[in-house]
C-alpha positions in Angstrom: 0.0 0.0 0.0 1.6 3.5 -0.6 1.1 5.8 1.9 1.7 9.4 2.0 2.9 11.5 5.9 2.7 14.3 6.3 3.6 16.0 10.0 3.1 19.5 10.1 4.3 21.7 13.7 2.7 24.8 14.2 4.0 26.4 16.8 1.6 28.6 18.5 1.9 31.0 21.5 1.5 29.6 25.3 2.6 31.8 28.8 3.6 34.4 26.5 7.5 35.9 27.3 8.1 39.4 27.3 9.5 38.8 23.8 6.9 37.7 22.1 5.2 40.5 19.7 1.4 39.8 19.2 0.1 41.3 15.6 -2.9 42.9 14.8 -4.8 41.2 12.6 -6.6 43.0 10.0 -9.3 42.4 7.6 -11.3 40.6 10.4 -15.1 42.2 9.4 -14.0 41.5 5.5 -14.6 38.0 3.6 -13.4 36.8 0.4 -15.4 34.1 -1.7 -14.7 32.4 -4.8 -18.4 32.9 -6.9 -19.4 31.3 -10.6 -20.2 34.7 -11.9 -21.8 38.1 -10.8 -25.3 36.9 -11.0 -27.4 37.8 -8.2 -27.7 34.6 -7.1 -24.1 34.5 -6.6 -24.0 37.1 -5.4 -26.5 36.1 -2.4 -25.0 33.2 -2.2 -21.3 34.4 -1.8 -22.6 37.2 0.7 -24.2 34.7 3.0 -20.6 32.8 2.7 -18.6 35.3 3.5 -20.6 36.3 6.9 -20.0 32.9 7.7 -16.1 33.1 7.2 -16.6 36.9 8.8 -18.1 34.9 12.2 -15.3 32.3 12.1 -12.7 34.4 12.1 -14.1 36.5 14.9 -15.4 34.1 17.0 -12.5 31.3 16.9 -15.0 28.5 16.4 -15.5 26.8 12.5 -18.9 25.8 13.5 -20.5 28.8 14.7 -22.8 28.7 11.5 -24.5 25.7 13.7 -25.6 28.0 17.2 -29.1 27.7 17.6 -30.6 31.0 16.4 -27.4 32.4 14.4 -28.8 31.3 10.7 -32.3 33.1 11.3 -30.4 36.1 12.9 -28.6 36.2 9.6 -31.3 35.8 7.5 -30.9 39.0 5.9 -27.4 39.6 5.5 -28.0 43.2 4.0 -28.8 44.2 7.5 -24.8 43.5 8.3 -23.1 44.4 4.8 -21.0 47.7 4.2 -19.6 47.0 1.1 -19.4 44.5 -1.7 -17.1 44.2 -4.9 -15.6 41.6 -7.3 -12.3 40.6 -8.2 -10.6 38.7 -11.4 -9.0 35.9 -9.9 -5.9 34.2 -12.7 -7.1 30.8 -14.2 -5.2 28.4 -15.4 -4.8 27.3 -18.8 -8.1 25.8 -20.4 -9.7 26.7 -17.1 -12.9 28.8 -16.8 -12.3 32.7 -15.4 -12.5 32.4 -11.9 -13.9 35.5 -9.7 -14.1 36.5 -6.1 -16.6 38.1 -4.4 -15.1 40.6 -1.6 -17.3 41.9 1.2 -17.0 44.4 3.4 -19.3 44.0 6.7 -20.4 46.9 9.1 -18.5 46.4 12.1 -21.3 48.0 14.1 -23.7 45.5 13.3 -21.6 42.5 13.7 -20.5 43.3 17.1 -24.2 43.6 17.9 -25.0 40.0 16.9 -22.0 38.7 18.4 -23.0 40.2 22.3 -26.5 39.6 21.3 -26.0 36.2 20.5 -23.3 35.8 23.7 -20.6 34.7 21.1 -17.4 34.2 21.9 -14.5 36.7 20.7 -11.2 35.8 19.7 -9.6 39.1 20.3 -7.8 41.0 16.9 -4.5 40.7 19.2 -2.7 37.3 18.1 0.3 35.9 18.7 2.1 34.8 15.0 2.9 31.2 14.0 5.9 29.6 13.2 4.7 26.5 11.2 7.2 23.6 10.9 6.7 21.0 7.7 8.0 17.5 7.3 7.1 15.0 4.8 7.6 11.4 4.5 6.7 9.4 1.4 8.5 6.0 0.1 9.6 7.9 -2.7 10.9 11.0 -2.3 11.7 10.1 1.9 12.1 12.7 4.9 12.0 16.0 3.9 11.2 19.5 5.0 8.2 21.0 3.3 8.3 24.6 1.8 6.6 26.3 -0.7 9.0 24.6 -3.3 8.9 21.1 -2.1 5.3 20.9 -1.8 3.8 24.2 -3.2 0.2 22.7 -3.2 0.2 22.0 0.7 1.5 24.8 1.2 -0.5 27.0 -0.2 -3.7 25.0 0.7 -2.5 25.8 4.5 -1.7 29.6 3.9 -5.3 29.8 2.3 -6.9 28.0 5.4 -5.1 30.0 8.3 -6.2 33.0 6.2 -9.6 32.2 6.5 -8.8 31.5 10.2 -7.2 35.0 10.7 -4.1 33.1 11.9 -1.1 35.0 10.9 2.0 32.9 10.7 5.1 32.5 9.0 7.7 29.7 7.6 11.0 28.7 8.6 13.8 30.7 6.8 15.2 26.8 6.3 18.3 28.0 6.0 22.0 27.0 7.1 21.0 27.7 10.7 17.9 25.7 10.9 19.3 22.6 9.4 22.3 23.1 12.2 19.4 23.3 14.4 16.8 20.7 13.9 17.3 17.5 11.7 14.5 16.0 9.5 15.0 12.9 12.1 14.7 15.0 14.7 11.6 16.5 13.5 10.5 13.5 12.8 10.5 11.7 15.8 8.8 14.1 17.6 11.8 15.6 19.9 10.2 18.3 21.5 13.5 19.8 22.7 15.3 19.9 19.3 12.1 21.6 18.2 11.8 24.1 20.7 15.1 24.8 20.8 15.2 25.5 17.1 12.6 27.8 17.0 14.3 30.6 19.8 15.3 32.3 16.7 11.9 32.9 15.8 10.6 33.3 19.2 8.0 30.3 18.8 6.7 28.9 22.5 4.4 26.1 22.1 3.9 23.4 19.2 1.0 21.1 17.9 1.3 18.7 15.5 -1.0 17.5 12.7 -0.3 14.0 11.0 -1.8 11.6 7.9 -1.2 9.2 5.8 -3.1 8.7 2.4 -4.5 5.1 1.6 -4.0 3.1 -1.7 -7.8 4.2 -2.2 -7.4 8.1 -1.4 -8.5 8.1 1.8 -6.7 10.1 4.3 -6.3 9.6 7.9 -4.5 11.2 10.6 -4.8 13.1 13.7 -3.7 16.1 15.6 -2.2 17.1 18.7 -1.0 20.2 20.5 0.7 21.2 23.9 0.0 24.9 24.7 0.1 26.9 27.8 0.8 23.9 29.8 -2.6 22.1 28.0 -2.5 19.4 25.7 -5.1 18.8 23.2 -5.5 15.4 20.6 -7.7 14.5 18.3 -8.5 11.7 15.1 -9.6 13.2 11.8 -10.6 11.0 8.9 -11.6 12.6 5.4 -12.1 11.2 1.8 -9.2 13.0 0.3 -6.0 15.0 1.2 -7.3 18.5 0.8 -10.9 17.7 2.5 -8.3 16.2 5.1 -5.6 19.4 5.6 -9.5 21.5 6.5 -11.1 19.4 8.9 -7.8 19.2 10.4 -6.7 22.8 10.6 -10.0 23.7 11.6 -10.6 21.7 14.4 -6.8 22.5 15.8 -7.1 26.3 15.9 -11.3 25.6 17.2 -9.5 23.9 19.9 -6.5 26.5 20.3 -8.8 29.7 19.7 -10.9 28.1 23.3 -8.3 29.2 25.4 -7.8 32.6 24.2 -11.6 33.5 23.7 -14.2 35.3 25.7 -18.7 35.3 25.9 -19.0 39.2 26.0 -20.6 40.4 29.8 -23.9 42.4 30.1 -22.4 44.0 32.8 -18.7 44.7 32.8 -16.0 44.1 35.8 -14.5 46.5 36.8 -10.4 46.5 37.1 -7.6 48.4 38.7 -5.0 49.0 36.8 -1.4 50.7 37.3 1.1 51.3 35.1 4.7 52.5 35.5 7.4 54.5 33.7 5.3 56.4 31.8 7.4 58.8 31.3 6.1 61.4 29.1 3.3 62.8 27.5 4.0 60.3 24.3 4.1 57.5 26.9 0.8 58.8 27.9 -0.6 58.2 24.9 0.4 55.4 24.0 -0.8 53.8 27.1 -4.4 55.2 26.3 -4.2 54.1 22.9 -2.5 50.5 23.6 -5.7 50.1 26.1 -8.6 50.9 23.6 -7.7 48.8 20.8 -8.3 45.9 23.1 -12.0 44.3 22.1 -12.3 43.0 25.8 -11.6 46.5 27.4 -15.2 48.3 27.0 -14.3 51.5 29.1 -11.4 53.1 31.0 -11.3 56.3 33.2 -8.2 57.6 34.4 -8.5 58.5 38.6 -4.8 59.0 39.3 -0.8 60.2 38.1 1.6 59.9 40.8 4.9 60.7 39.1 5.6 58.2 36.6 2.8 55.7 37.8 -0.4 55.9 36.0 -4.3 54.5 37.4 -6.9 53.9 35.7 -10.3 52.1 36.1 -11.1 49.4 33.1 -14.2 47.5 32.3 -13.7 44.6 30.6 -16.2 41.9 29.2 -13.3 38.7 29.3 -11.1 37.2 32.3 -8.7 39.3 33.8 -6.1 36.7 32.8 -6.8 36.6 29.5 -6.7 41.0 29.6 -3.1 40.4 31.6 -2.1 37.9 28.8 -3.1 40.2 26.0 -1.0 43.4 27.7 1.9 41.2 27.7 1.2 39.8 24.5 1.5 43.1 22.8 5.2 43.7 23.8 4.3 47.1 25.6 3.5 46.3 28.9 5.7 43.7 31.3 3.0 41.9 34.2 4.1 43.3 37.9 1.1 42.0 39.3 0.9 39.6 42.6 -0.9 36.6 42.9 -3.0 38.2 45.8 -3.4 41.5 43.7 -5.2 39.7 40.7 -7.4 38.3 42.9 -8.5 41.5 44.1 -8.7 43.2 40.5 -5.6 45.0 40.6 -3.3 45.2 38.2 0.6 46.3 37.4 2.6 46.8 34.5 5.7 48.2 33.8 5.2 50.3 30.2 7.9 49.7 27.6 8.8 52.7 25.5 9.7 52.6 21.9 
């Protein structure tokens, strides 16, 4: 029987360190679709899509279409669209013009579903990937995967962590990587050798996703992950490789978005925070600015500025663990905070100037 592996280590964010710089992702309220033509069928059709992918990426979870009550609230996606336009999408040769339908969605109006519907939020804040690929087939053997070995893997992954609102990256794979980590060492799963050859990228966590493809097509496989001291595992079956790589991806970063996610409050909690070294009027705003972008902060009031030490009041709609993890995560703001203090909703940070 030939079989096809394929092992493929994302390494995703856990405690984060200090040196570990979240991105913003963008484009979250926006969803592409690939549509027949510019029919208004389509058109309906690709809208209603797109709202889905729009929810997914928001939310964290793949199967958020499936809440009870979210495909009548949607019913009418005009109520939620801002925008909506087409693009010309290259074909390949003796292949049909392909286009995609691009929609912009009122941000306003999305936000409203999501609290009215208590849906969870995967906040815009997210740490960046470092994905590790390793192949083994009888033919070709152990190899790393890039976007020349196996373009289209590849570029079925970067299309699905897209969709996801993931942002990650590749290995460089160059002379320092393969002094770093072996394809035997990646292979068998040494956790060390991995870790240890991801410093360079700043990577803190892995998960693993493996399958093998039948003499018939089918493909098999599972997943796993440790992250933030959890571990997660799972089987996946599918009828095909590529069916395979997006019930796989999905339900790893379904599983990986649950720890970072939060239901939006009715009534907010209110939170203590201080922050020191600010320094300067800049600093000042920066702070204020660093604080607002945050989805899970839904207020702020500043009540005190004792030298360089600034107080303020937040009300936030998520954990106050997952607000300390998303300071640090942003590379602006190092955790002072005791124990006993975040039990009593106070927090401290140290602000980082740039």
């Amino acid at each position: 029987m030939k079989r096809t592996l394929i092992l493929v280590f994302a390494l995703f964010w856990t405690s984060v360190p200090a040196e570990v710089i979240a991105e913003e992702v963008s484009g979250l309220y926006s969803g592409q679709i690939s549509v027949a033509d510019q029919t208004e069928e389509s058109r309906k059709s690709g809208v209603r899509d797109a709202l889905a992918q729009v929810l997914v990426k928001l939310t964290g979870n793949s199967s958020i279409m499936q809440v009870p009550g979210i495909q009548e609230a949607v019913s009418n996606t005009d109520n939620y669209v801002a925008g909506v336009g087409y693009k010309s999408l290259p074909a390949e040769p003796g292949e049909l013009p392909k286009t995609e339908l691009q929609v912009n969605f009122s941000r306003q109006a999305i936000d409203h579903l999501i609290r009215w519907a208590k849906l969870p939020i995967l906040p815009s804040d997210r740490p960046k990937l470092l994905i590790w690929i390793v192949s083994d087939d009888p033919e070709s053997g152990r190899q790393f995967v890039t976007e020349q070995t196996l373009p289209e893997f590849t570029q079925q992954f970067d299309g699905l962590m897209q969709q996801r609102g993931m942002p990650y990256r590749l290995p460089a794979f160059d002379l320092e990587d393969q002094l770093s980590l072996s394809v035997n060492e990646a292979w068998g799963l040494q956790s060390k050798a991995i870790e240890a050859a991801s410093q360079r990228y700043a990577a803190d966590g892995w998960a693993l996703v493996r399958f093998f493809t039948t003499a018939t097509g089918e493909a098999r496989g599972a997943w796993t992950y440790q992250v933030a001291g959890g571990r997660g595992f799972n089987d996946v079956r599918a009828g095909n490789t590529e069916l395979f790589a997006s019930l796989a991806v999905n339900d790893l970063v379904d599983s990986l978005s649950g720890q970072f996610t939060y239901i939006p409050q009715t009534n907010a909690d209110e939170l203590i925070v201080h922050i020191n070294q600010v320094d300067s009027y800049g600093d000042y705003q920066a702070v204020i600015s660093q604080l607002q972008k945050l989805e899970l902060v839904q207020s702020l009031n500043i009540f005190a500025v004792n030298g360089d030490k600034l107080s303020l009041t937040l009300n936030i709609e998520g954990s106050v663990d997952l607000l300390e993890s998303a300071l640090v995560r942003s590379g602006r703001l190092e955790s002072q905070t005791s124990q006993a203090a975040r039990f009593s909703g106070n927090l401290e940070f140290n602000w980082i100037a740039k």
